[in-house]
C-alpha positions, 0 to 999 in steps of 0.5 A: 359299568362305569359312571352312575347306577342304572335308574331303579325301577319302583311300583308305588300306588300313588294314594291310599286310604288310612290304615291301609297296607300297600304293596312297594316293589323295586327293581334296579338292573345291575349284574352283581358280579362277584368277581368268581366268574370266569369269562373265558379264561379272565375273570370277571371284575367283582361289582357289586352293590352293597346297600339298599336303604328306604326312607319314609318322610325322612326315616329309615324304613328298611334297610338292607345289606346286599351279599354275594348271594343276591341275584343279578337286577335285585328286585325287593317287594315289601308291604307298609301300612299307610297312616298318613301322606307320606313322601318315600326315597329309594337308594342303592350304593355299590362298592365303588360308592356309586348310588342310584336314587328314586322318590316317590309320594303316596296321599292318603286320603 
């Protein structure tokens, strides 16, 4: 891959009632190759992503470090509690330093 990340994916209910718990899942393509793999009798360049960060309303809400042991195109679902309308940023980083980014909005009514 060169350049930008491919565009992630997310699955986000666009509103919710207060207290209520929603369902977040992403998924972003990327072949997470730990430069092990051999391609014949070349090996396969190390590209790897390294970072997974979500922020609501400008808070870190989860954050995650990527390893050798996740899969290719990482897909993550987690649950929050919905309190207020809240404004949602999703970024991945590789090693290159590369990142990929998504938003999202959530109305709580």
């Amino acid at each position: 891959m060169s350049g930008a990340l491919n565009a992630p994916r997310i699955r986000i209910p666009r509103s919710a009632r207060a207290g209520e718990v929603i369902e977040i899942r992403t998924l972003i393509e990327h072949p997470m190759e730990t430069g092990l793999r051999q391609d014949g009798s070349r090996a396969v360049p190390r590209d790897m992503l390294t970072r997974m960060v979500v922020r609501m309303n400008g808070e870190v809400l989860l954050a995650a470090d990527l390893r050798n042991g996740t899969a290719a195109n990482p897909f993550h679902v987690f649950f929050v509690r919905m309190e207020r309308s809240s404004a949602f940023e999703f970024t991945w980083t590789d090693e290159r330093g590369r990142s990929a980014r998504a938003e999202a909005r959530v109305s709580v009514a």
